[in-house]
N, C-alpha and C positions, 0 to 999 in steps of 0.2 A: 453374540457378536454385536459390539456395540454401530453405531451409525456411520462412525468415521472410519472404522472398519471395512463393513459395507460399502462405503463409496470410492474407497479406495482398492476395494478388491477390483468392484466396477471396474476400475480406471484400468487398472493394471491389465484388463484383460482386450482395452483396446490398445494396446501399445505392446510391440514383440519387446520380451523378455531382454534383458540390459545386467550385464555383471554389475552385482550390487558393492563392491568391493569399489574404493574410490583407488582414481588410476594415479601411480606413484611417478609424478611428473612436474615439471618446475610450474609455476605461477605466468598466465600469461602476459606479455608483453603486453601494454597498452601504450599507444603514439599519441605523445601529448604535445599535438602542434597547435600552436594557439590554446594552449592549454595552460594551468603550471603545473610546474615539475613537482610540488610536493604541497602537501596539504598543509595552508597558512590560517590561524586562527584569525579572524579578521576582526575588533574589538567594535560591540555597540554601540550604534550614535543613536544614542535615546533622543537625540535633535532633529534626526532625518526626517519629514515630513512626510517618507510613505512607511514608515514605523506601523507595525499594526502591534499595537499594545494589548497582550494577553494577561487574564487576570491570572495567576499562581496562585494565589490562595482562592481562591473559586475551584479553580480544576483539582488541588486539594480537597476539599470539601465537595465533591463529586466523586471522588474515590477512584481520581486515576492517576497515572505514573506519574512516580516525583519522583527526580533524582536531585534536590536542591536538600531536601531535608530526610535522611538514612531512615527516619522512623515513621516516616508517613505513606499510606498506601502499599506499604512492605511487600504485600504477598502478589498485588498486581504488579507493581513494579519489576519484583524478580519471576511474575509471568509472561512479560513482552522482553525479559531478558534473553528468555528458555528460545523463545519464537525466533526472536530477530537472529538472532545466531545461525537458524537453518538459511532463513534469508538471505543473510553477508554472506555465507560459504556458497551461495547457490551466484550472487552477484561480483565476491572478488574474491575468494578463495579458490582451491580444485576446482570446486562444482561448475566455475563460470567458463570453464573448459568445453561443459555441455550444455553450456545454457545462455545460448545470446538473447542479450538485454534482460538479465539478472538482476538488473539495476531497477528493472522498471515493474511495482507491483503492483497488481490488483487489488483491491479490497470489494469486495460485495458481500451479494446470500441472494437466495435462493425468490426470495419477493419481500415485500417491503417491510420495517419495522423489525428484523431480527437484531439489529445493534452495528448494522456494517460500519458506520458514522464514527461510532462511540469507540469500536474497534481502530478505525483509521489513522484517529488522532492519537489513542495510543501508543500506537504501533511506530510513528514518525514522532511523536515527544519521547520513547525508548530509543529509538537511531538518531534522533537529536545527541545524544547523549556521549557517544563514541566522539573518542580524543579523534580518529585523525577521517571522521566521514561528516556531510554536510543531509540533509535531508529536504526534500520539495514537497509539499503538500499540497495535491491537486485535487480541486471539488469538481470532479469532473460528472456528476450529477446532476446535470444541467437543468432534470424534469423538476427536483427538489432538492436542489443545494441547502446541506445542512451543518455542513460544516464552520461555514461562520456564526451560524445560527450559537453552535454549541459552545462554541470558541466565544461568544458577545463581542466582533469585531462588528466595526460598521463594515458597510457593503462599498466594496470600491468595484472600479471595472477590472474585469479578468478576463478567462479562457475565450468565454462569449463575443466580447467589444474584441478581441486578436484574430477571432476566426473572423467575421464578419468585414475584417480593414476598418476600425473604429478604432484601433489602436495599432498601431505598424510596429512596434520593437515588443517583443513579448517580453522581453526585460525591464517595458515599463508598469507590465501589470505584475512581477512575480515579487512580494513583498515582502521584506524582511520583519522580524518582528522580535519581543525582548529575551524570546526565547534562546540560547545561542545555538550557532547550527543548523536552524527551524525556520524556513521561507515558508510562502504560502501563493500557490495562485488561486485565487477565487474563480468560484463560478461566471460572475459577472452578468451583465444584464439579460432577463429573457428575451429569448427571441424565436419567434413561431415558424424557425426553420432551424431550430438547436439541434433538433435528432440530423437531419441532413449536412450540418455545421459540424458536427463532429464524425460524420463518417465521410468525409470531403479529403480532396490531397492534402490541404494547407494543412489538417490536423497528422496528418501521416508524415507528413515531413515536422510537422514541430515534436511527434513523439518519438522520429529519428533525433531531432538535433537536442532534445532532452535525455537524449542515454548516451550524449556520444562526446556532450558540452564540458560535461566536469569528471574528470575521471573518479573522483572520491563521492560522485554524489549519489544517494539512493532517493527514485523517487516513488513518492506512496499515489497510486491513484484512488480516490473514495468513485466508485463508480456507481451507475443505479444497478437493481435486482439484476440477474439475469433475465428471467424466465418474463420474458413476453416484453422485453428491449431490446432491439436486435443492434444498437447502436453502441451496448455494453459487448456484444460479440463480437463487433466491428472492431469498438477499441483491442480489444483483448488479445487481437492476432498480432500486433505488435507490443504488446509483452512478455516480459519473462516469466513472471512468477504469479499465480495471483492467491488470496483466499479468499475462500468462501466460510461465509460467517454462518454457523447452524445453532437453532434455538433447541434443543431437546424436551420432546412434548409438543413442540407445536409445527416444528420441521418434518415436512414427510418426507421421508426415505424416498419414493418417487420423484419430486422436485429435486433434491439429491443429486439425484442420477439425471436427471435431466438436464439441470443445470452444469455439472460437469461432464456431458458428454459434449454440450454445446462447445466448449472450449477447446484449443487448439491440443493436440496428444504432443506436441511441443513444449508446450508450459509444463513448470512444477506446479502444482495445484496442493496448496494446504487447506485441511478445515479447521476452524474455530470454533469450538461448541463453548457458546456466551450460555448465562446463568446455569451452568451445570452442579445441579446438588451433589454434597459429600458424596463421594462411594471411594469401592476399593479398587476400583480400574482406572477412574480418571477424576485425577485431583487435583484440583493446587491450591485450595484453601477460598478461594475469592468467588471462583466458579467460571474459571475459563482453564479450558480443557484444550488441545492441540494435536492435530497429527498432519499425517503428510504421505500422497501418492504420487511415487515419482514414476509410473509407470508401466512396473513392473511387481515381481514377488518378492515379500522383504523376508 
């Protein structure tokens, strides 16, 4: 039984049993007041001043999703395809029937350095991707924002300077960039009451007015480890989805289970198993592997 097996058996056994059959019923209504009515592709102003200019041929040569050029990073790319898919059905398809703020995802692991970062960006440069959805990138990592880091934007103010009142419209830190579809709020400055800053109301109501702002948007959160941040448990109870990034060999089954028990039996919870060697179970050529505990017995 591989890992993600195991964690998902876990899960399933705190959560009463669920008809696995998806229920044959129309798409729900979403009220888009102060909203728009349809998803408008909005053209880049390479001139706009808070533009954060992302290298593409760098993130090519780092070996992650491209959808600019069909033959580069092929096998990852059509592996955050496989992924995002469970995702969008759990956010605006059926699934989002049983699943408020669908929209809004986690991303971690279990403690630090198993790839959650390198995964996040991924995962929101593959939902960048989709003709009629917009994607938000939140470094909500506040201990080690690594997101810019990876991405080599400069550092501008974000989540930090909004929580704090250094910045009053959170639409002045959330930054568009040359990517299309692909915003980003940064981390933003530190500050030595960030674990209390993000488990504060102002943050609970900006993760309401972020799943509720753009009907078409999905947004990725890069959060820190679980396991010994109780500020990433905080967040997580207003989200829908999250995953957890597992390294195989040096992830223990114990953190595993720990770390997802910690989480809401409300969330869809998927795992990511980053640099997994060829086998005949779980493969997709690159070495990211996928599954998913929705609760119950599949």
């Amino acid at each position: 039984m591989s890992i993600i097996e195991k964690a998902m058996g876990k899960r399933a056994k705190s959560k009463p049993a669920v008809q696995a059959s998806e229920p044959k019923v129309s798409a729900p209504q979403v009220e888009l007041v102060d909203k728009p009515a349809q998803y408008v592709s909005v053209p880049i102003d390479l001139n706009d001043p808070k533009l954060l200019r992302i290298d593409e041929q760098r993130l090519k040569d780092l070996g992650m999703v491209n959808h600019s050029n069909e033959r580069a990073n092929l096998e990852i790319t059509n592996e955050y395809r496989s992924i995002k898919q469970k995702l969008l059905y759990n956010a605006f398809g059926l699934g989002a029937q049983a699943q408020p703020n669908g929209n809004l995802v986690m991303v971690s692991s279990t403690v630090p350095s198993e790839g959650k970062t390198f995964t996040s960006v991924n995962l929101a440069l593959s939902l960048a991707s989709e003709k009629d959805k917009t994607v938000l990138l939140v470094d909500a990592d506040i201990l080690k924002p690594d997101v810019s880091n990876l991405l080599e934007i400069e550092p501008r103010p974000g989540l930090i300077d909004y929580l704090t009142g250094e910045v009053d419209d959170i639409g002045e830190v959330i930054y568009p960039t040359n990517i299309p579809n692909l915003r980003i709020l940064p981390a933003g400055a530190w500050h030595h009451e960030s674990n209390e800053l993000l488990a504060s109301e102002k943050m609970e109501q900006l993760i309401a007015e972020l799943s509720s702002r753009y009907a078409n948007r999905m947004v990725v959160f890069d959060c820190p480890p679980v396991l010994g941040v109780v500020e990433t448990v905080t967040i997580s109870k207003h989200l829908g989805q999250a995953m957890l990034v597992i390294e195989p060999g040096r992830t223990k089954m114990s953190n595993v289970e720990a770390a997802a028990s910690q989480l809401s039996s409300d969330m869809t919870v998927g795992f990511i198993m980053n640099k997994v060697v060829r086998s005949s179970h779980v493969s997709y050529g690159y070495g990211y592997g996928y599954g998913y505990g929705y609760g119950h017995e599949r």
